[in-house]
N, C-alpha and C positions, 0 to 999 in steps of 0.2 A: 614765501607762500603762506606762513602761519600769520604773520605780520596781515598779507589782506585778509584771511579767512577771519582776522578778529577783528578788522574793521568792517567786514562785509553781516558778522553778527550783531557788530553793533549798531551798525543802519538799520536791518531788520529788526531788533529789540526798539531804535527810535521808533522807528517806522509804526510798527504797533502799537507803540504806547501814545506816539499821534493822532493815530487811527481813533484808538479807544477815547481818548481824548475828545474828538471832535462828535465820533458817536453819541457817547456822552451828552453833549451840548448841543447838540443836534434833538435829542427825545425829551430834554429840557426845556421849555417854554414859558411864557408868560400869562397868567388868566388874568383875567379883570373884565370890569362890568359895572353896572348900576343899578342902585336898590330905588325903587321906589314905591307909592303907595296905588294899588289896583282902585280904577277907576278915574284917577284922578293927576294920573301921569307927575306924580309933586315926586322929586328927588328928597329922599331922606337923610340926614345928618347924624353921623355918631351911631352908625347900624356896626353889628360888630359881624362880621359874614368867619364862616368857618370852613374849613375844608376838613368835612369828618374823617376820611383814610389816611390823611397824612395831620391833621389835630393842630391843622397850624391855621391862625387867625389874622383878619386886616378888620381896618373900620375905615368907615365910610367919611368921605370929606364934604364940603359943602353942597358941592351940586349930584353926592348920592355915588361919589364913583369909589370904586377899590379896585387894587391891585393886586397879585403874586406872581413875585416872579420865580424863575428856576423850578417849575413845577415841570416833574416825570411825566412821562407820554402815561395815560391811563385814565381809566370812568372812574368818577368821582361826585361824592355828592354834598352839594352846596348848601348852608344853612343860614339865615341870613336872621339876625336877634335882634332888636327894637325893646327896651324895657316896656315890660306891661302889656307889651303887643304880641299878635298872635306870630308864630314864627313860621318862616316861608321858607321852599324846599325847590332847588332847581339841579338837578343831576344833567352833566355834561363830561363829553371824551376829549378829552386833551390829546392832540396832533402833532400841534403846532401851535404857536402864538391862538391865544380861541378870546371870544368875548361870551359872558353870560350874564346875562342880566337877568334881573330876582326881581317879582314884586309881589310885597307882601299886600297879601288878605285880609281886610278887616272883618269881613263877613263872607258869606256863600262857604262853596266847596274849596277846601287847605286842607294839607296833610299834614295829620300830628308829629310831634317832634317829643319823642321823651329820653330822659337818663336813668331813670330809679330802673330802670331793667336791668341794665348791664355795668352803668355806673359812666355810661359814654353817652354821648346823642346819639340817637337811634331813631331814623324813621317807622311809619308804622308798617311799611315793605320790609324793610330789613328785619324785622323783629324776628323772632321765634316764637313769642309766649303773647297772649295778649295784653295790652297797655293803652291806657285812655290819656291825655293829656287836655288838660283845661286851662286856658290860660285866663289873667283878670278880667277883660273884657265880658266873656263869655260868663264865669260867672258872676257878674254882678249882673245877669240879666233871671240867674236863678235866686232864689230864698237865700240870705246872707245867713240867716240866722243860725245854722252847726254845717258842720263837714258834713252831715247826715243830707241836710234839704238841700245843700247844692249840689251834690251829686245824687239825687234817687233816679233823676232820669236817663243814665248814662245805660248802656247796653251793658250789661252784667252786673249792675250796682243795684242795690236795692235801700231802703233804711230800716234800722229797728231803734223804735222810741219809747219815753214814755213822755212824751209832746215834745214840742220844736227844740228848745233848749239843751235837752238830751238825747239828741238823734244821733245816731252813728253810721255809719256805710256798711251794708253787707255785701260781700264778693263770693258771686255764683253760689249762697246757700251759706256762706262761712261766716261764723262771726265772734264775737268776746276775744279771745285769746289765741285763736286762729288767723285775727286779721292787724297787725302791725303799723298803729297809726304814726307817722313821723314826720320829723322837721328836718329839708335839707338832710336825708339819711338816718340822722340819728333819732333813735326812739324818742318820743315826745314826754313820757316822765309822767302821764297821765294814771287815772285807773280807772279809766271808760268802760274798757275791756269788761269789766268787772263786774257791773249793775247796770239792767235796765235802766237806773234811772239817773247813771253817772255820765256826764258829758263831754265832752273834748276842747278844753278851752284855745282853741285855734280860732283865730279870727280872720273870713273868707276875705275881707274885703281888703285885707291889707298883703295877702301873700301873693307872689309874682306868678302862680298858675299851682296847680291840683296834679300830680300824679297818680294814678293807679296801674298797679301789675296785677292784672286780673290769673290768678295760679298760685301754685307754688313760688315763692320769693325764697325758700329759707337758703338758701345757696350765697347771698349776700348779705340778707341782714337777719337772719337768726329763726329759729324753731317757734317763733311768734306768728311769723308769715306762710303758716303753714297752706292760708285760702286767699294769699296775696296781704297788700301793703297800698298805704295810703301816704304819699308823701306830697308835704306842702312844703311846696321850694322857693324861700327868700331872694336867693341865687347873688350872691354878689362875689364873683368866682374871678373876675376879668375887669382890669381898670380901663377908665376912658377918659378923652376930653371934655373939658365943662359938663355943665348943669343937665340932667335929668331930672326929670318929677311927674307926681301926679298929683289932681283930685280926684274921689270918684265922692259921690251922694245918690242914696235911695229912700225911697217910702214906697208904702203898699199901703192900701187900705184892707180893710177885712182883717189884717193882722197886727195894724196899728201900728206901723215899723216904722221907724225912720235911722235913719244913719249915714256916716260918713268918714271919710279915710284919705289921709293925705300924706305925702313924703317926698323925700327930695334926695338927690345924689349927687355929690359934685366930686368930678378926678381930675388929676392932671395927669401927665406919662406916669409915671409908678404911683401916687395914690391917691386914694380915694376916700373920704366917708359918706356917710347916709343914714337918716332919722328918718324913721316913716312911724304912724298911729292913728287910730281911730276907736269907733265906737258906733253903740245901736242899741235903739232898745225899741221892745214889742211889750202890745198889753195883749191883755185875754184874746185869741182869738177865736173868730166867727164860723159858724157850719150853719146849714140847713137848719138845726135844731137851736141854734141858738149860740149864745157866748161856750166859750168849757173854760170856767172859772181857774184860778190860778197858771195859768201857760203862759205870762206872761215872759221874756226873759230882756236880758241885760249883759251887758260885754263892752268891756276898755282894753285896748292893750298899746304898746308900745315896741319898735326895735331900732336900735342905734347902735353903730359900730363904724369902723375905718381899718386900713390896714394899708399895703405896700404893697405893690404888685410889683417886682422886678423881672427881668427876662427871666432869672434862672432860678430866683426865692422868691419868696411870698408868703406873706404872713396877715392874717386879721382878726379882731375882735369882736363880737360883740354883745349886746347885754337884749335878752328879749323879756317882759314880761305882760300878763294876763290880767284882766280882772273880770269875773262873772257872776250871775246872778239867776238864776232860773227856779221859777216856779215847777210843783208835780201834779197834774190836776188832778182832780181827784170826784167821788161820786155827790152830786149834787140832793141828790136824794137821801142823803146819809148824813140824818142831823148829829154824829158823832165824829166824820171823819176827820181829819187831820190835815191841818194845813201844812204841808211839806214843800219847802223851799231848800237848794243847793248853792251855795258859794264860789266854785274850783277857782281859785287864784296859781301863778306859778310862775318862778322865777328860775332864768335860765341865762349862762355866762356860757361863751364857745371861744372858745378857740382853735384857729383854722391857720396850717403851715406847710410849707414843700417845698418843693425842689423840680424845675422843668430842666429838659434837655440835659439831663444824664447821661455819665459816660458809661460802656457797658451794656451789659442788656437791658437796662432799666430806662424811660423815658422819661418817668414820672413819679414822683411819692408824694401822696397828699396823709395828713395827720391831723385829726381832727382830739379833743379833749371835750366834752359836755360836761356842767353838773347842771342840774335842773332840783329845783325846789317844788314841792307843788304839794297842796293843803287844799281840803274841801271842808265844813260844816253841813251837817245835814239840821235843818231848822226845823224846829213846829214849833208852829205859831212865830216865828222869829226867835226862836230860842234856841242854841246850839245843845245839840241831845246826842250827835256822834261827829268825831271830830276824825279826819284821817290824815295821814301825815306819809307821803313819799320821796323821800330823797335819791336821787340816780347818779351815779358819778358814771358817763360813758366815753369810752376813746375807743378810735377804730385806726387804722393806719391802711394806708393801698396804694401800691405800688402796679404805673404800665408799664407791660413791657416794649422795647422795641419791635417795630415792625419787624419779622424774620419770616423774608420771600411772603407768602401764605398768611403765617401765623402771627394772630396778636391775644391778649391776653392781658386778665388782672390776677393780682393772688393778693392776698394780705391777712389783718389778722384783726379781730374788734370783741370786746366784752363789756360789759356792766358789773358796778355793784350797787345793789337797791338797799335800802334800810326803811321797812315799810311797817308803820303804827297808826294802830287802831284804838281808840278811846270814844267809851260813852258805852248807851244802853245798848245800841246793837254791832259791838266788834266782837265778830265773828270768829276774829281768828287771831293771835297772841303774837306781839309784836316778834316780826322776823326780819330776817336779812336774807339778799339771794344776790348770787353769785354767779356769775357767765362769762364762761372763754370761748373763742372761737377761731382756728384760721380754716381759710377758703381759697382757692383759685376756680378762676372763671379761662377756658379756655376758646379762639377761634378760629377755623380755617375755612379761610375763602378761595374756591377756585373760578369763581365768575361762574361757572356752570350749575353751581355745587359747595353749599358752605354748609360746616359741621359747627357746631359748637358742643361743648361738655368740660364738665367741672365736678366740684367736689368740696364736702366742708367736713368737720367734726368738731362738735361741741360740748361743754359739758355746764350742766347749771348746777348748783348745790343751795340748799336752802339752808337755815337753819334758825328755832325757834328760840326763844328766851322768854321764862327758863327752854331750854334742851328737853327737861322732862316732861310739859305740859303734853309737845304732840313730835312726833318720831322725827330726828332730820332725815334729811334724804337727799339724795344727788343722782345724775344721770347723766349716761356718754352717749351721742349718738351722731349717726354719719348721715349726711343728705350728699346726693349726687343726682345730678343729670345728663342725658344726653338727645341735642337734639339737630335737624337737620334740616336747610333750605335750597328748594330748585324753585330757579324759572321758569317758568310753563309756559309762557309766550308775554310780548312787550307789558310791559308794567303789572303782571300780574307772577304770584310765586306761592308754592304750597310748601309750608310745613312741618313739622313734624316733633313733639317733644316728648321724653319720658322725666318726668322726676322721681326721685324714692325721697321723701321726706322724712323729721324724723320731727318731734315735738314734746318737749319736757312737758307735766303737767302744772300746772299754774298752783301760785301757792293757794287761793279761794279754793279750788279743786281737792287740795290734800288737807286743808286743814282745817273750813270753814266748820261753823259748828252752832247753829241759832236759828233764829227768824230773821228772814233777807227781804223782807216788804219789796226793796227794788224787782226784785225775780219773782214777787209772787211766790214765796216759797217758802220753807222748812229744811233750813240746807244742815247735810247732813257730810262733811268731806271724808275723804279715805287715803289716810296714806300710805296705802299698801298700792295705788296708782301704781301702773307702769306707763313706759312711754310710750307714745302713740306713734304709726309706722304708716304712711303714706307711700304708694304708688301710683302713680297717677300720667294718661295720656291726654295731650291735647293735640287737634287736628287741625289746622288755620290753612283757607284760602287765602288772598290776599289781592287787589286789586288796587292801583294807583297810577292811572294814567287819563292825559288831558283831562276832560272833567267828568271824572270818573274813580269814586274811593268806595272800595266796599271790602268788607272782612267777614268769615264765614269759620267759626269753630265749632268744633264738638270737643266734650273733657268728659273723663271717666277718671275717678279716683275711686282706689278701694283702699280702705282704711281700716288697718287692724289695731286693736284694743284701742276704739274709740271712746272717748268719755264723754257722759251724759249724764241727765241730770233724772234718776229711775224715779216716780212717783210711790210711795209705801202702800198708799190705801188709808194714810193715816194721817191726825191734825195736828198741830202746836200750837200754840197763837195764834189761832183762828186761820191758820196757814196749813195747806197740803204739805206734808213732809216729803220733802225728796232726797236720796241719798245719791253720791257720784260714785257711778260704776261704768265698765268698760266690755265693749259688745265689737262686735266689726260692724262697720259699716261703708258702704258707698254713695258716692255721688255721681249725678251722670246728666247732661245738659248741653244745649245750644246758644247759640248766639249769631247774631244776623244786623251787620249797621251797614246801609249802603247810603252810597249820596251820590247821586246819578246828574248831569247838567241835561234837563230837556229841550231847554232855550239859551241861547247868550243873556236873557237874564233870570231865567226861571231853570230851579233842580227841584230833585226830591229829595226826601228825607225818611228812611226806612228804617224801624230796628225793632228788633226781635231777640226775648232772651225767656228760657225753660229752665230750669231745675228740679229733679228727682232727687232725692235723698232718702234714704234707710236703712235701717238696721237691716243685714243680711242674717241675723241668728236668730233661732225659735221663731217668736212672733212676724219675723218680719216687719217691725214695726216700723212707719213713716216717722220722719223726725219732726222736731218743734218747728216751727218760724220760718217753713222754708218757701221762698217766696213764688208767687202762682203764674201760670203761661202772661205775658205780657208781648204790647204790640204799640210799637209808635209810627204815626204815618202825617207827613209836615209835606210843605212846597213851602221853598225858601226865593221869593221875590227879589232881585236886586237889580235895582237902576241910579246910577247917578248918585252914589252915597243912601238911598234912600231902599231902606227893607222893609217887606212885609212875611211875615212867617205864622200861618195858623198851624194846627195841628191839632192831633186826636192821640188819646194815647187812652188803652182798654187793657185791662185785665180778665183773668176768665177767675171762675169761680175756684176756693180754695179747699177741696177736703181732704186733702190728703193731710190728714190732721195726726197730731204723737196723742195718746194719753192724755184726759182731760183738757185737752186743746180746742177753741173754739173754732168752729168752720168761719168761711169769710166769703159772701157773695161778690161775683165779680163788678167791675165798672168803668164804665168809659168818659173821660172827661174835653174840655174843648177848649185848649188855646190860643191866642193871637198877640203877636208881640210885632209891632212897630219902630221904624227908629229910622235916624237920619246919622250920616258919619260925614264929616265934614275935616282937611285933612291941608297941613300947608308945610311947608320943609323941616317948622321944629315942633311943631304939634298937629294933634290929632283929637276932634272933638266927636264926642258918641253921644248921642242921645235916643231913647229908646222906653218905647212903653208897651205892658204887657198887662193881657186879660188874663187872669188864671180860671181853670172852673167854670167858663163861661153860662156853663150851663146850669151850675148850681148842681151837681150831684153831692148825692149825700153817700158815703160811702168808707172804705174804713182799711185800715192796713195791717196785713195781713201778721208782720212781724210787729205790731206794737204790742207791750205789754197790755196795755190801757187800754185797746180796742173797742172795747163792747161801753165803754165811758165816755171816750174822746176820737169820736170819727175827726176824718181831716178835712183842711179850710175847705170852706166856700168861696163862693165867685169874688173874685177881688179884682186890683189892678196896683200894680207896680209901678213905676216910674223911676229912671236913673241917669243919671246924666257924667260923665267923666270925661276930663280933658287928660293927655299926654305929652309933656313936652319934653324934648330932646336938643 
């Protein structure tokens, strides 16, 4: 009897372990599909499509098709990558054996695609926080000339300059050392931050698309990103077969620009290299009132690397460097003034390495090492008079976790050391060194109905002068966390919800500066008795993304305690108002509105809308500096047959909510039209496109530039660019 009872358990124990088995391979299936290019039904070559929940990748073969097989029953969503090209997004529920075919958008309405968020691809439904994503195409139809002019027209971007050359991006009112400009993640090694009239030597026309994290970032890359981060993404992440490359070329009139950028990739199965470089340069440009003398500017730069992509390592190199040139205009009335011209050059070594498909709970470790070099001359007359000198040595390390049911996840750990010197008549502050640790986990859980995410960092920077004696060292700890939370609300649309606490060391300019800072218009006067600055902060996002149909809806409220700002005395230096840096509370509090609506099978809209309030909450109540005024853009984006028409208006309202000795700024409405034709065949992709700026010639002036009341912005001009893609 015991004899069949153990063969009768062990049929049963087969029995299920077949069951389970065939179950198994039963919810198991196969996706595949084909990419090609909208409008023009052309099958795409060497597209690298990704399956974001499960992180696993195919590429496309000749007539455009991919595969995966042994995919789990579940919704999932599809990413489909094209170098230089915009990236295209098709979510589908897996059955049974399924087909999904992807076709990428050269133009019209396409859903952004970004990673500086969370460190993963993330569509702009899925997000939590807001995030813009630009890819090359798109901008080489804006002003090449700083990270500043190609994005000012973005829904929460705005610029502060002190003319084209030194333009920077402000995020929702934030800016200098609040906002984190980077390369591929790591800090760019720059000191933009620093002076109106210091610039970003990034070059638009040679980087594979534009991220912004419109928020709080410091949760991944540090107490810099306290009003968000700007990352320019090379991306060469993932090898392929044969040759990729581009050209792109532009001129403008009115600005006198011409330029151009070219590079090439070539992989087999595990590796790959790629050289890409370009250049541009602008003369004085043109306004209603005339030329604004010296705004000319200048830019070369270069990047070249290779590396090994194996299934399960992977390792690359490579070497980037800069070269620029920009003029500061200056008052034409003023037979004394000072011809002021900037240099920023900057060299930069990376090294990039990890490990896929980890045993354990680990999927993933990526390991990155930067040092960046980077040197500016500040000229008059062409004479070097202050010279500045930063060196960054940066490594981050970040490890995913495996999928577990629900939960996925990043943590890891990243810091810098800087060695930053100043020489000549206006170094303000005695040559220092700073120091930065940091670890962080980012955490997710998705229940289809209902996904949470929340994390957590601590960091700590230490500075130190030489000599020690001149001005006090100082260091600080502090913790950023958030937490936030997304529902569905009905098909393609989902709301919301995020808190951050931020935390924000103060900048060494802040504690130690000490002279006349011509770029800031000022009399800076630093304190280092600073504490650290303490953010809390909600943001609110609707979110909309279905058939042809993209629109995002947020409100933010930050309040900000022991804020630092730049107090005015009452009193001169240098023919400069004296200001000293001290610390008050303050808040922020604003909207944002980008819709793109399909009215016709070839005709959408194009809608956005973005406010900012800012103020000190104590005593006076005072409004802050630069913060930028109600703004409204309103376009219809035409597409037929490869062939685009896109006018547009875009209006500001009037600025007085002015800080202390701040100049008000009348509002104004301008009118553009950009043209183009895209032309598209299985290994390339030709765009040409020409754009009216200012059509209307207004004369009018921005709101955050230093120089405002000297150098209103261009006049009616027209662009012209043309780029090929081949793959």
């Amino acid at each position: 009897m015991s004899h069949c009872l153990n063969i009768s358990r062990s049929l049963f124990v087969l029995t299920g372990l077949l069951f389970g088995s065939l179950t198994a391979w039963a919810q198991s299936a196969t996706l595949k599909g084909r990419v090609t290019i909208a409008g023009q039904d052309t099958p795409v070559h060497n597209a690298i499509v990704v399956i974001t929940q499960l992180k696993r990748t195919a590429q496309t073969d000749e007539q455009g098709r991919y595969e995966f097989k042994d995919v789990p029953a579940g919704a999932y969503t599809l990413i489909a990558q094209l170098d230089r090209l915009p990236d295209a997004v098709q979510r589908v529920e897996v059955k049974g054996d399924t087909t999904a075919d992807i076709t990428i958008k050269l133009t019209g309405i396409r859903e952004q695609v970004t990673v500086s968020a969370t460190g993963s691809e993330q569509t702009a439904l899925e997000a939590f926080q807001g995030a813009t994503g630009l890819d090359s195409t798109t901008l080489l139809e804006n002003n090449p000339q700083s990270l500043g002019e190609a994005l000012e027209k973005q829904v929460g971007i705005t610029k502060r300059s002190s003319g084209p050359g030194s333009s920077r991006p402000v995020i929702r009112g934030f800016d200098g050392d609040r906002v984190l400009i980077a390369q591929d993640g790591i800090r760019s090694g720059s000191v933009s931050y620093s002076s109106g009239d210091h610039g970003e030597p990034i070059n638009v026309l040679t980087v594979k698309r534009l991220e912004v994290v419109r928020g709080p970032a410091t949760l991944l890359y540090g107490s810099s990103a306290l009003g968000g981060i700007i990352n320019a993404v090379t991306d060469h992440e993932q090898a392929h077969e044969g040759l990729n490359g581009f050209f792109s070329s532009t001129g403008a009139s009115t600005l006198n620009l011409g330029g151009a950028s070219a590079g090439l990739e070539y992989g087999t199965k595990r590796w790959m290299v790629w050289a890409n470089g370009g250049g541009q340069k602008s003369g004085d440009y043109g306004t209603p009132l005339g030329r604004i003398l010296n705004s000319g500017t200048r830019a070369f730069d270069f990047n070249g690397g290779g590396g090994y992509y194996g299934q399960k390592v992977f390792f690359n190199a490579s070497y980037f460097v800069n070269c620029n040139r920009f003029g500061v205009p200056f008052d034409a009335t003023d037979k004394n003034a000072e011809i002021v011209a900037l240099d920023p050059r900057r060299q930069s070594l990376r090294l990039n390495g990890g490990f896929n498909e980890l045993s354990g709970a680990l999927d993933h470790l990526h390991l990155t090492f930067d040092y960046t070099n980077y040197q500016h001359d500040e000229l008059i007359e062409n004479v070097p008079e202050t010279r500045f000198f930063n060196k960054t040595w940066s490594y981050r390390a970040i490890a995913e976790q495996k999928r577990t049911g629900k939960l996925t996840g990043t943590f890891g750990m990243n810091g810098f050391y800087r060695d930053y010197n100043v020489q000549g008549d206006e170094a303000l502050v005695p040559p220092t060194t700073q120091s930065s640790f940091a670890v962080f986990g980012v955490e997710q859980l998705d229940f289809g109905k209902v996904a949470f995410q929340f994390g957590g960092r601590i960091e700590r920077n230490e500075y130190n002068t030489v000599p020690d004696e001149v001005r006090e060292n100082r260091a600080f700890t502090g913790v950023s966390a958030s937490f936030g939370v997304r529902v569905p609300v009905w098909e393609g649309g989902a709301l919301s919800a995020n808190y951050a606490h931020s935390y924000r060391a103060p900048s060494l300019d802040e504690l130690y500066n000490q002279g006349p800072h011509p770029g800031n218009l000022t009399f800076e006067i630093g304190n280092t008795a600073l504490r650290r600055e303490r953010g809390d902060g909600v943001d609110v996002s609707l979110r909309q993304a279905y058939k042809n149909l993209r629109a995002e809806a947020h409100y933010f409220y930050y309040r900000l305690q022991d804020y630092i700002f730049l107090a005015p005395t009452g009193d001169e230096d240098d023919g400069l108002p004296v200001a000293e840096y001290l610390q008050a509370n303050a808040r922020y509090t604003g909207v944002e509105v980008d819709l793109n609506a399909g009215l016709h099978q070839y005709l959408s809209l194009n809608f956005g809308l973005d406010m900012v309030n800012a103020r000190l909450t104590e005593d006076a109540r005072l409004d802050l500096p630069r913060i930028p005024p109600l703004r409204a853009r309103l376009g219809f984006d035409f597409n037929y047959r490869g062939f685009r028409v896109f006018p547009e208006i875009i209006s500001t309202r009037n600025q007085d909510r002015v800080f202390t000795n701040e100049t008000a700024t009348a509002g104004w409405a301008t009118v553009n039209l950009t043209g183009g034709y895209t032309k598209a065949t299985s290994h390339a992709a030709h765009i040409v496109s020409v754009s009216g700026f200012n059509l209307n010639n207004k004369l009018y002036r921005n709101h955050l530039s230093f120089l405002k009341t000297i150098a209103p912005e261009v006049g009616r001009g027209v662009r012209v660019t043309y780029t090929v893609r081949f793959f």
